[in-house]
VEXKOL-452718 format. One record per residue (C-alpha): residue in three letters; x, y, z. Coordinates in steps of 0.1 Angstrom, whole numbers, plus 5000, padded with zeros to 4 digits. Example, Ala and Ser with C-alpha at 12.3 -4.5 7.8 and 13.67 -1.06 7.14 Angstrom:
2
ALA512349555078;SER513749895071;
***
This chain:
493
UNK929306824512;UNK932206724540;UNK931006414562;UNK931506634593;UNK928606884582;UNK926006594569;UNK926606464607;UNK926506764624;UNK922606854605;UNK921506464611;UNK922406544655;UNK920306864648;UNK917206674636;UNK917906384658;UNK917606644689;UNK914506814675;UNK916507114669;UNK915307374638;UNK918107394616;UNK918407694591;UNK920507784565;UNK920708154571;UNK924108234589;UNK923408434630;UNK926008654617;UNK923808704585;UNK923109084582;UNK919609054574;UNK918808844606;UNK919809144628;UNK916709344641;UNK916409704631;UNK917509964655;UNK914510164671;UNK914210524657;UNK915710814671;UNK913110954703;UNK912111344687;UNK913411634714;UNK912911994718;UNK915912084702;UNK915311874667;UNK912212054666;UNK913412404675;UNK916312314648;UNK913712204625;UNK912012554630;UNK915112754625;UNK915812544595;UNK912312574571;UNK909512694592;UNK907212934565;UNK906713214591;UNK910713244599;UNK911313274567;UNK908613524564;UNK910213714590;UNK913413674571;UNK912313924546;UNK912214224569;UNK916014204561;UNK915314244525;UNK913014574538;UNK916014734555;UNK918114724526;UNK915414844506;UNK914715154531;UNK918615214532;UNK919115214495;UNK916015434492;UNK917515754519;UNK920715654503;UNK918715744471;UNK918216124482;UNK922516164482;UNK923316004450;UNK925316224423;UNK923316344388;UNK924516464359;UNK922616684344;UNK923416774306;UNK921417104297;UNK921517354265;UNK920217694264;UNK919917894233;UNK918418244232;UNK918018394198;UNK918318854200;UNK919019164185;UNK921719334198;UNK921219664210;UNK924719804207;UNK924719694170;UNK921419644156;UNK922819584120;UNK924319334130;UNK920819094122;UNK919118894146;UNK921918624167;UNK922318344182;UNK924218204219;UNK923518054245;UNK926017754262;UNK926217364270;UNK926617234306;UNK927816944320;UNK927916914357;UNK927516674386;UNK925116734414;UNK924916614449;UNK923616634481;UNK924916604514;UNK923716434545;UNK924516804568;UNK922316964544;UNK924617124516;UNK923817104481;UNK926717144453;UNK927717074417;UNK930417134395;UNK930917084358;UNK931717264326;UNK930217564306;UNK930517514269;UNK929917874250;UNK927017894220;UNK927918174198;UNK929418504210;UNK928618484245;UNK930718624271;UNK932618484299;UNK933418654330;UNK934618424355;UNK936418094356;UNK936718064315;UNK939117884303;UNK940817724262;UNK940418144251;UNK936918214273;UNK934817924254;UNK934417734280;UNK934017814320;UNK934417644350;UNK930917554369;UNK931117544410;UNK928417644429;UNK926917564465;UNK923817574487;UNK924517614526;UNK921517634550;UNK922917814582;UNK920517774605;UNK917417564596;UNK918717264580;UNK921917284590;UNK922616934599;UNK919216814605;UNK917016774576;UNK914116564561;UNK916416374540;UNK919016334568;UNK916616204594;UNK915115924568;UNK918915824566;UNK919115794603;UNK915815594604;UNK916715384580;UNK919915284597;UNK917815184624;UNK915914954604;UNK918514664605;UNK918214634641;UNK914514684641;UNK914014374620;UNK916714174641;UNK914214224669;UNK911314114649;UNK912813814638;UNK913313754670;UNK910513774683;UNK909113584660;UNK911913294666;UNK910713314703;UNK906913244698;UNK906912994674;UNK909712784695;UNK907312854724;UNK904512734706;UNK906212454691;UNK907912304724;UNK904312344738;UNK902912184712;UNK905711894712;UNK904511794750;UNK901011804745;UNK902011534716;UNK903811334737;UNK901511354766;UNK898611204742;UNK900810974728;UNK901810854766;UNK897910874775;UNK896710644743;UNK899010374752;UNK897810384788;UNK894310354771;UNK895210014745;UNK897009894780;UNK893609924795;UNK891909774767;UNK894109464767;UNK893509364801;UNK889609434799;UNK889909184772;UNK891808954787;UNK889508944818;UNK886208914796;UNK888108594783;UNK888008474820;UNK885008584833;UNK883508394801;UNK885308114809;UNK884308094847;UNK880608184836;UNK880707824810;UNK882107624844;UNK879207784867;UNK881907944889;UNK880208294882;UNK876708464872;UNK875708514834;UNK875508844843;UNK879808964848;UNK880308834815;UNK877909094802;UNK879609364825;UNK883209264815;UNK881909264783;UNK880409604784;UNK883809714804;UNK885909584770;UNK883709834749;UNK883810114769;UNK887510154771;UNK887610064733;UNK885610404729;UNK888510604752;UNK890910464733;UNK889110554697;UNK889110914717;UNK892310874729;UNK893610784692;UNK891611114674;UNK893611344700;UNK896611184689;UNK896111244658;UNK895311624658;UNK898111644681;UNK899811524655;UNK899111734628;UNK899112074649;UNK903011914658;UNK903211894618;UNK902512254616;UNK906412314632;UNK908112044609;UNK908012174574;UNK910011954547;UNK909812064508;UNK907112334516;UNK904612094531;UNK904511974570;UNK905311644579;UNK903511394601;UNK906111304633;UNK905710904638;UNK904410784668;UNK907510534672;UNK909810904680;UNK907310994707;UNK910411024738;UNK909710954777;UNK909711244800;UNK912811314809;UNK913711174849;UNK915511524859;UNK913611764878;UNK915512104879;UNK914912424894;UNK916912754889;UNK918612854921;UNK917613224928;UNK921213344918;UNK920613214884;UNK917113364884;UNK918713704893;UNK920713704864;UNK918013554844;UNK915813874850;UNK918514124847;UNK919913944811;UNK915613934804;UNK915514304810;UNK917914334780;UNK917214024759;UNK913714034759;UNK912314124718;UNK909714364731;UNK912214584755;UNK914514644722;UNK911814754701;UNK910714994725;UNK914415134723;UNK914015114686;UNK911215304681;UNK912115544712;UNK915115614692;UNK913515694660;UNK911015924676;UNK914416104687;UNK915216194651;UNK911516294645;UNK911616514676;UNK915016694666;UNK913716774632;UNK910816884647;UNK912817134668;UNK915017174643;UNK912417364620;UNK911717574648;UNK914717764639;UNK914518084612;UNK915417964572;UNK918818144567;UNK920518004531;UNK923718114513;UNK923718004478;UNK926518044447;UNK925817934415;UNK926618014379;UNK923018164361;UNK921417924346;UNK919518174322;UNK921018234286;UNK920318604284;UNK922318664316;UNK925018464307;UNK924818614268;UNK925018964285;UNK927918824308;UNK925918774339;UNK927918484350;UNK927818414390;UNK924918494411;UNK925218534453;UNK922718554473;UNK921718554511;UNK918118464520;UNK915918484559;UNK913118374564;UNK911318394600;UNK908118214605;UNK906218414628;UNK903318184643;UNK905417854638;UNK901717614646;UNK903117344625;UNK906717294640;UNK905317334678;UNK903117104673;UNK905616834655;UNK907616894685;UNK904716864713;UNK903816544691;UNK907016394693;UNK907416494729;UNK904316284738;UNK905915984721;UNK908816034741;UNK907416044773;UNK905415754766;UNK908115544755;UNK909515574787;UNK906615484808;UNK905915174784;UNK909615064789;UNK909015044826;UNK905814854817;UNK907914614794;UNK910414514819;UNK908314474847;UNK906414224824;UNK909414064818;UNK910314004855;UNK906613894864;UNK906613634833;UNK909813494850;UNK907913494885;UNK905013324866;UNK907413044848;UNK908812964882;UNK905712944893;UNK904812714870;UNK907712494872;UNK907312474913;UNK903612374911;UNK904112154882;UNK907011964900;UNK904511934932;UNK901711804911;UNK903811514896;UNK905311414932;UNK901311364943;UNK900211224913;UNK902910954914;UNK902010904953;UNK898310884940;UNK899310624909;UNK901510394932;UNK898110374960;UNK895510294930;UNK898010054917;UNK897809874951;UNK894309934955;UNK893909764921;UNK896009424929;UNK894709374960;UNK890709394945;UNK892309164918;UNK893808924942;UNK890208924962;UNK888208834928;UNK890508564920;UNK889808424950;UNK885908494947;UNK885508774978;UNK884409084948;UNK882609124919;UNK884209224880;UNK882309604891;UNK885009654918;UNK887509534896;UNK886409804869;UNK886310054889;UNK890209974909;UNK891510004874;UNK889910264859;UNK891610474893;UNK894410384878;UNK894310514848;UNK892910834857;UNK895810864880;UNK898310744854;UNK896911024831;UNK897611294859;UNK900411164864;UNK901411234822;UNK899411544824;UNK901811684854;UNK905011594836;UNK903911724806;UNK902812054822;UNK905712044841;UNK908312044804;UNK906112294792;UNK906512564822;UNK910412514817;UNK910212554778;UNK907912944791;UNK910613034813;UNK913212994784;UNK911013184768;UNK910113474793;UNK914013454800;UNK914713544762;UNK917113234755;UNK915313194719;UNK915613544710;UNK918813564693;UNK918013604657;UNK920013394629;UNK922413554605;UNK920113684576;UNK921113534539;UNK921013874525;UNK923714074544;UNK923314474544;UNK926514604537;UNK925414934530;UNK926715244553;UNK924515554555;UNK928115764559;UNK930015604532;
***
């Protein structure tokens, strides 16, 4: 070792200075940097990102594509493959033995959404049949078009075409139930988030407390071995020390089920996770209110935002389709229909296109009036519950304000309140040291203080959890994530 460091360690131990080998600049000397503080937005983020009961929600997308595919089900093509034989004695030549014709049909059919019905295809002959329209390769084989057209009653509106329309409505309708279900649980969990902290804030007022009950029994015993006071306030300080241990024991249980209804929101590898105390933030210092312009445009963008008000439009619009069907099968049953028979002795005897025009007027028409008086009701009723909704939605706003405004009052009074115990309590501790009060006095000045402290964490907690209702009467958390399963179907493809 180089003379200069042997005489630079003896001047260390000469001064009585502790000398180490570990280097200041030594990486594992340097003190850990405190964690992160949790916020409303991790937790929210956490929500959006694994919470069970989002995901649940999730699956309604799944549902719509299901309930599309399914009305998409009703238009799909078929082919239909069908043979016919029919086994007779001609009657123009009855020596000719018993034969045998009949045909072979291929053919598509479909539906469409305005109510027609078609199919065409090709007629394979069996035998000696005969062909009298659309044959074809020497009359063995024919042509097969044919058609279905309601012209009144169906025409348009139908059973199958109103189920597509509903189903294209069920996309939206479960965009607006994951959103509302995005909206309560970040309700519940920023609620939930301050009533953490605030017990968090309020057990280590209560260990604060304890410490200096402690440290004043220590005294008091101290005094009491001198003579300088009665037997009697070391049994009171004494019993003071205990009794806050028991709050704090309290204070440390709420925590704790705080805690683990907070764990309910912070789901990691299907299972909720404990959030450490050490990430337990302060209350923010800012104290905002919206100015009534903002709250104007708050109520207005609520009015259209809001989960509940687009339901209503939802459901008002599929009571729509139910109530045009409904008027729709008021209407008489007039059908043209073409088709190619289908029978092998019409065809064998050269029967091959049938026409035909059919009416049919319901006379008492119970069932369709009341369908329509049914869906009238609905219709009417969804209006006077959207008036309902929205004026709900402006008088959660009024409440949120409300709650804000008061909240903000309450913490400016409790902090007045807290600053007067806290002088109340150094002056009574400034008159025991000198002798002029008793440890009771003392007690009591600082258990004012606490109490006030806790209002004081009460009122700012109430306070962060009236802001986190107004973004939620406002509808800021309603706006549903993009679902992994797109719907890329089209009812009118």
């Amino acid at each position: 070792m180089p003379h200069r460091y042997v005489l630079a360690i003896g001047l260390l131990i000469a001064l009585g200075i502790p000398w180490s080998h570990a280097s200041a600049a030594d990486p594992s000397t340097k003190r850990e940097l405190p964690p992160i503080p949790l916020s409303v937005d991790e937790i929210h983020a956490w929500v959006d990102r694994s919470h069970p009961l989002l995901k649940g929600a999730g699956t309604e997308k799944v549902m719509a594509r299901g309930s599309m595919l399914k009305a998409l089900g009703a238009f799909e093509p078929i082919v239909v493959n069908d043979t016919e034989l029919e086994r007779f004695i001609s009657s123009s030549n009855p020596n000719a033995g018993t034969q045998t014709a009949g045909f072979n049909d291929t053919l598509v059919e479909a539906r469409h959404p305005l109510g027609f019905r078609y199919s065409a295809g090709i007629r394979q002959a069996i035998g000696d049949a005969r062909i009298p329209d659309l044959g074809f390769n020497n009359d063995r084989q024919q042509l097969l078009l044919g058609g279905f057209f309601p012209l009144l009653r169906g025409l348009m509106v139908n059973p199958e075409n109103a189920e597509l329309q509903r189903s294209e409505l069920a996309d939206p309708r479960a965009d607006v139930r994951i959103a509302q279900t995005r909206q309560d649980l970040f309700l519940a969990a920023a609620t939930q988030f301050w009533d953490w902290v605030a017990a968090v804030k309020f057990l280590e007022v209560q260990r604060r407390a304890v410490g200096i009950a402690e440290d004043r029994f220590k005294q008091v015993e101290g005094r009491a071995k001198a003579g300088a006071v009665a037997p009697l306030d070391v049994v009171e300080a004494n019993q003071e020390v205990q009794r806050r241990r028991e709050v704090a024991i309290a204070a440390q249980r709420f925590v704790e089920q705080e805690q683990l209804k907070l764990s309910m929101f912070l789901w990691e590898n299907n299972a909720p996770v404990n959030p450490p105390l050490e990430r337990a933030p302060e209350f923010p210092s800012q104290m905002l209110i919206p100015t009534p312009e903002t709250i104007k445009a708050h109520k207005i963008q609520a009015k259209a935002d809001r989960p509940e008000i687009k339901e209503i439009g939802i459901e008002a619009k599929i009571n729509n389709i139910d109530l045009e069907l409904a008027k729709n099968n008021l209407l008489p049953s007039l059908d043209a229909e073409a088709a190619p028979a289908r029978q092998p002795e019409k065809f064998v005897l050269g029967l091959g296109y049938r026409f035909g025009l059919e009416l049919r007027i319901p006379i008492l028409q119970r069932r369709s009036r009341g369908e329509v008086l049914e869906a009238q009701g609905k219709a009417d009723r969804f209006v006077l519950t959207q008036k309902f909704r929205e004026q709900q939605v402006v008088i959660d706003v009024d409440n949120a304000l409300s709650a804000i405004e008061r909240a903000k009052e309450r913490i400016a009074a409790a902090v007045e309140s807290l600053r007067l115990a806290k002088t109340l309590e150094e002056g009574e501790r400034f008159r025991f040291s000198l002798g002029a009060t008793s440890v009771l006095f003392v007690n009591l000045r600082e258990r004012n203080s606490v109490d006030s402290e806790g209002q004081v964490i009460r009122a700012k907690a109430d306070y962060q959890k009236a802001l986190a209702l107004y973004q939620w009467s406002i509808g800021a958390w309603a706006k549903a994530l993009p679902s992994s399963i797109p719907v890329n179907y089209r009812a009118r493809d």
